[in-house]
N, C-alpha and C positions, 0 to 999 in steps of 0.2 A: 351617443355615438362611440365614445370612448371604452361603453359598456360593452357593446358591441364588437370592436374589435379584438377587447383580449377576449371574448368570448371564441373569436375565428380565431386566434392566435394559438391557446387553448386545443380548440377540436384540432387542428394542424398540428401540435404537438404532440397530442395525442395518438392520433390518427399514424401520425410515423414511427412513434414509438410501438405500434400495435403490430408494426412490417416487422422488428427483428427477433429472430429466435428467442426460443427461451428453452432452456438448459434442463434436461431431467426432470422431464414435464411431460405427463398426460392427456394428450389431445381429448378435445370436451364429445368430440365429433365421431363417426367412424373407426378412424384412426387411432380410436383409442381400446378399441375393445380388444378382449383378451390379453391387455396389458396389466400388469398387478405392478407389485415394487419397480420403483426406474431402475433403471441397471448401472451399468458404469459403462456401458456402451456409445454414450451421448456424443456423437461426433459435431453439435453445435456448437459455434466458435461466440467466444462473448463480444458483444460490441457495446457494450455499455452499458447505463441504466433503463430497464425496461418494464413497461407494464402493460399491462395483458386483459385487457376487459372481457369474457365471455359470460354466457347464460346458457340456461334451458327452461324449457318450457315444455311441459305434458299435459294433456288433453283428453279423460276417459269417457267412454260411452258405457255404458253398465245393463247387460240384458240378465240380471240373476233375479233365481229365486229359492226361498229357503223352507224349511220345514223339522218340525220337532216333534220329540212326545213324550217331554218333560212334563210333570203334576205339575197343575198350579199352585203357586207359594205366592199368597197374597201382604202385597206389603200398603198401608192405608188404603184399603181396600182395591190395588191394582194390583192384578195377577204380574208377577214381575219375569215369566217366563213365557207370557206370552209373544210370540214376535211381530216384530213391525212388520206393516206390511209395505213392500219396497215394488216399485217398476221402472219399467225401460225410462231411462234418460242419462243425462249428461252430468258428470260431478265437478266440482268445484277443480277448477285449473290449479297446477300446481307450478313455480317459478321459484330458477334460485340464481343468484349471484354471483359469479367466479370472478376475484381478484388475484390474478397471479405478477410476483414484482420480480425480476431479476436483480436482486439487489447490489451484487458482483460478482464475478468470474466464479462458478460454481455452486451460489448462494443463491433459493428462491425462496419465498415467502408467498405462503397462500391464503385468502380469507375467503370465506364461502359464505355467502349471507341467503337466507331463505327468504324470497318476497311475497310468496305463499302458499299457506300448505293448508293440509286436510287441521291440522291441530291449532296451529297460530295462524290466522289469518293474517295477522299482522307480520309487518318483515322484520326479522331477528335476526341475531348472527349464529350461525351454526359452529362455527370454530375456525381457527389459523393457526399455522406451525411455520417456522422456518428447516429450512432442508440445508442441510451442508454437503457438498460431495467436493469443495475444494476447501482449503484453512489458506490460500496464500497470502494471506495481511500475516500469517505469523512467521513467513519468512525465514521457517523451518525445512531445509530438505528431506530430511527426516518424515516429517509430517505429511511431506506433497509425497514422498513413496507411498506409507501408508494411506493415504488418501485416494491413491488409486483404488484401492479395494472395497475402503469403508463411506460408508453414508451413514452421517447423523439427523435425525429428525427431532425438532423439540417443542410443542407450544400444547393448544387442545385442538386434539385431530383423535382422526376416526381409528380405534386399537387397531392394529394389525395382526388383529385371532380369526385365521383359519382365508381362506382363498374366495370364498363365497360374498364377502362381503366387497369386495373389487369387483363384483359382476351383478349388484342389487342395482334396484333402483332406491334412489335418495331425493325423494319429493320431486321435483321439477327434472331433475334428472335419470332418465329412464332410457337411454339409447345405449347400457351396456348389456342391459339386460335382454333376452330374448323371448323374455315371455313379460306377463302386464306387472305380476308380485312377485315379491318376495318366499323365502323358506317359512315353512308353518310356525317355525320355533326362529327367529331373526336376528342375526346375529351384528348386532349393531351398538356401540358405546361411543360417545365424545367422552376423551378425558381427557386429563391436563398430566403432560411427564415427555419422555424420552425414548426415542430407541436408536439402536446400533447396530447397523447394518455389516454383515461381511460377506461380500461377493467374492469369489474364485472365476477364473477364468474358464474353468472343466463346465461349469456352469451350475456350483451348489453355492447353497447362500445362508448365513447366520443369522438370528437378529433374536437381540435379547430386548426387553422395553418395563422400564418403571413407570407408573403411573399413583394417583392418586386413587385408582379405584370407584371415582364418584363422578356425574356430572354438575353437578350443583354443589361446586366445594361452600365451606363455610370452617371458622375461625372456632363458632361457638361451641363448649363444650358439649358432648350430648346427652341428656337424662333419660335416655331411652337403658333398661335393663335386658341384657342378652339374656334370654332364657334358657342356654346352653351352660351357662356361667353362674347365673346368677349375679353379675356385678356389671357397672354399669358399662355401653357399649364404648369401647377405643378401637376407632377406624383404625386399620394397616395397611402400608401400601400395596399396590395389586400388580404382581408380577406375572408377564407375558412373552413369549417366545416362538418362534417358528427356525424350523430346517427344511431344508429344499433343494430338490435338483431341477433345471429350465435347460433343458437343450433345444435347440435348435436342428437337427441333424445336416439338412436339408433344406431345398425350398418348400418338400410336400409333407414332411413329418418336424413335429416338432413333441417333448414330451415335459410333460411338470409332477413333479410327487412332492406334496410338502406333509406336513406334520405339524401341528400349533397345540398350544395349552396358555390357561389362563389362571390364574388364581390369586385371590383375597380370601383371606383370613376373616378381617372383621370389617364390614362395610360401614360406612356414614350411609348410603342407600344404593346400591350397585347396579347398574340399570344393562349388563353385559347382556341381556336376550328382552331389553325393555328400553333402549336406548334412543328405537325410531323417532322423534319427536314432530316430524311431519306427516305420521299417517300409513296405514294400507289403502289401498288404493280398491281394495274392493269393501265398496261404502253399504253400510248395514247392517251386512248377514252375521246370521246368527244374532243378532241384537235384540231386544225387547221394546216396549213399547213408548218408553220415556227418555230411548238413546236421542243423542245429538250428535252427529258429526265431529264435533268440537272433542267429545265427554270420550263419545265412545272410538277412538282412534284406531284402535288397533282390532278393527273387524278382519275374522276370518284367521287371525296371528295365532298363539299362544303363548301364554305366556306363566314360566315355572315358578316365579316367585321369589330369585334366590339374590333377594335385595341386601343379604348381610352376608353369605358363605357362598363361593362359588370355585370349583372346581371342573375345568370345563377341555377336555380334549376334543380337538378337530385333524381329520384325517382325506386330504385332496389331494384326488390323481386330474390328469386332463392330459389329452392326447386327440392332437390334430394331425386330420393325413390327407391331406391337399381339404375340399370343402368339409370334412365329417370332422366335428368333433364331440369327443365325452369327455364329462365333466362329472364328478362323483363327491361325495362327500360323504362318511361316517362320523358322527357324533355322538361322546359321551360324556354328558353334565350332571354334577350332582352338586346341592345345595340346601340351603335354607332360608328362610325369613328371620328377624330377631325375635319373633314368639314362637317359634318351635327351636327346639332342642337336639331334635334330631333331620341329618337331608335327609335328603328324598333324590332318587336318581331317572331324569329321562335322557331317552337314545331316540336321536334323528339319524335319519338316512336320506340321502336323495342323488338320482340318478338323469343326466339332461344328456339327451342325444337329438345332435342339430348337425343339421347339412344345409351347407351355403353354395350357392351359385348363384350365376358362372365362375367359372375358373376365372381366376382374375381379378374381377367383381367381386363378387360374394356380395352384392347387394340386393341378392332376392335369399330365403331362409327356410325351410318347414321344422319344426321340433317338437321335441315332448318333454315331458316330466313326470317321472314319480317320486313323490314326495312322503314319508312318513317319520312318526313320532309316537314313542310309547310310551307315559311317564309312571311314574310308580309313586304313586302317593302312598303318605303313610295311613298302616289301618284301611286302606281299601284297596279293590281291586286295580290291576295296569289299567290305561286309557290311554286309546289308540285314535288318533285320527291319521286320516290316509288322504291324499290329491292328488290325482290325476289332470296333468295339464297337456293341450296341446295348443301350438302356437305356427302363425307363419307372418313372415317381414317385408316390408320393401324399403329399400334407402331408395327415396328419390334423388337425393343426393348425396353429400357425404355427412350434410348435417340435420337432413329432415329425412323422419322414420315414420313409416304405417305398422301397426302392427294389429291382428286378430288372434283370440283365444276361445278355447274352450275349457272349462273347469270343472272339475265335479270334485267333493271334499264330502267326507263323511265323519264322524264322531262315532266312537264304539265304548262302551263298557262305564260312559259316566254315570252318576247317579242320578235317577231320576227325579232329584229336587233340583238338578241344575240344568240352564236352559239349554245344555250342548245335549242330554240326554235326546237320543235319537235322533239328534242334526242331520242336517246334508244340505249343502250349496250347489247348484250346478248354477251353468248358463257359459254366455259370451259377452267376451267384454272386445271394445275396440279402443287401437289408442294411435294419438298422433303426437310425437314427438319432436324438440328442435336441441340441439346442441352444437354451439360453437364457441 
């Protein structure tokens, strides 16, 4: 009985504490999208210690089909380019954990735990950072002026290179995004460091950030030989950056231009366009015959390889005018692995034009997407793959989303010993989404 009670006692604490704001915070729901960096705008007033339980939850139907006309390259006597063969059904649900604490007057702390995904079935933690946008335990006036401006971020949380990755989906959570995946080349990293926000009132914004460069830190020394060097590899830290203008004009215009760049030196293993760790969401394609789910994560992605050197600019416009908005993106990454000596450079581009209604509302949606990526490997030919997506939405509410796609993805100019030679994915996918 006694068990029982503080058990009520408990959910009632809980339960109240879930009623009071929370301070430069990104709603899980709706209300969150086309929100990037919090501002300094936050007009919630603190009322004490708070925490914030929410989740998401995604749900895919998958009608794709694939095709190649790559040579067979037989490995213990299986052709390893021939492809599975995949049909209409339902993929493994994805679910993730949001911990958000109000720790005090301007301080939040977030933990994000994955319950499950396309890669770990099992629930892990994806990362936590705390947020500063007030210092007042130092009791500094000084510091509370500058504080109005700046925001510090510190733990393992997702880099903050380039604008695209504030509107992906991230395993369980998919209601920012308007269409089912991600960009072909994905720009996604957890790492462990810092950044330093400086907002203006005009409405441009700084932010410089140190990191560790790796997702999987480690102590121990590395025996691995840089083959650029000759001598053996010494990780360096991987520094990142964005500038930015966000206005607002209006109620029916609003405009963003940012600018981001990324770079490490020498990597422990750099995973800045390999970071996903829960998965694409379009299950299969292009895969061969002995893929798993688990193995082969990242169907449909690409991925450049540039686990030791990366040099990577990003360039996002976005302009809203009452329901229409475009959203843009130029990319230019060049890198290496630690057995080549020399990078290699690809350029992604992608282009989303979405109209939402009703005025008001905005929870019905139709969109599109053109998506491309040309990499330049060394010694061969560019290779191009190109996507074409289209998409439309419904919020039934503010926290449950329907969405439908059409896809088509093609492969150009690989070699015909690899299985992407003469690729192509089309089909539709459906998805049903919850965030709160």
């Amino acid at each position: 009985m006694k068990n029982i009670l503080l058990l009520l006692c408990l959910c009632t604490a809980f339960a109240n504490a879930q009623k009071k704001p929370m301070q430069y915070f990104r709603y899980n729901d709706q209300r969150g999208i086309n929100v990037f960096e919090t501002t300094k705008q936050d007009s919630s007033s603190f009322e004490g210690f708070t925490v914030k339980m929410g989740g998401n939850l995604t749900l895919d139907f998958q009608g794709l089909n694939h095709q190649n006309t790559a040579a067979p390259v037989l490995v213990d006597n299986v052709n390893s380019n021939e492809l599975i063969d995949i049909t209409n059904g339902f993929n493994l649900a994805m679910a993730n954990l949001n911990l958000d604490t109000q720790l005090d007057d301007g301080i939040r702390m977030n933990l994000t735990i994955y319950l499950s995904s396309r890669h770990h079935e099992e629930t892990w933690v994806k990362g936590g950072y705390i947020q500063f946008d007030k210092l007042s335990f130092l009791k500094s006036s000084f510091i509370d002026q500058a504080m109005k401006y700046v925001t510090l971020k510190v733990g393992a949380y997702d880099v903050d290179y380039g604008d695209q990755h504030f509107r992906r989906s991230d395993g369980g959570n998919a209601i920012y995004n308007p269409f089912i995946e991600n960009y072909i080349m994905d720009e996604f990293a957890t790492e462990i460091g810092g950044e330093v926000y400086y907002h203006d009132s005009s409405g441009m914004m700084i932010m410089l950030g140190l990191t560790n460069g790796a997702l999987n830190p480690t102590v121990v020394v590395s025996t691995k030989i840089d083959a650029a060097t000759g001598e053996l590899n010494k990780p360096t830290p991987a520094l990142h950056g964005k500038i930015g203008y966000d206005k607002q004009f209006d109620k029916d215009l609003r405009l963003r231009l940012t600018g981001s760049f990324y770079h490490v030196k020498r990597a422990l293993n750099n995973t800045l366009f390999a970071g996903d760790r829960t998965g694409s969401h379009y299950f299969y394609v292009m895969e061969n015959t002995q893929a798993t789910a688990v193995d082969n994560f990242r169907s449909g992605r690409y991925n450049p390889e540039f686990s030791q050197q990366v040099t990577a600019f990003m360039f996002n416009p976005f302009l809203k005018f009452k329901g229409l908005e475009i959203f843009g993106t130029y990319e230019v990454a060049k890198g290496r692995k630690i057995t080549q000596a020399d990078p290699h450079q690809v350029v992604q581009s992608a282009v989303d034009l979405i109209y939402r209604f009703p005025a008001g509302k905005e929870n019905f949606w139709i969109a599109g997407r053109y998506n491309t990526l040309t990499d330049s490997p060394l010694n061969q030919d560019d290779q191009k793959i190109t996507r074409v997506t289209a998409s439309a939405g419904w919020f039934l509410t503010k926290n449950i989303l329907m969405k439908a796609e059409y896809v088509n993805q093609k492969y150009e100019n690989f070699q015909d010993t690899d299985i992407r030679h003469g690729g192509q994915f089309d089909g539709f996918m459906l998805e049903a989404t919850v965030g709160f």
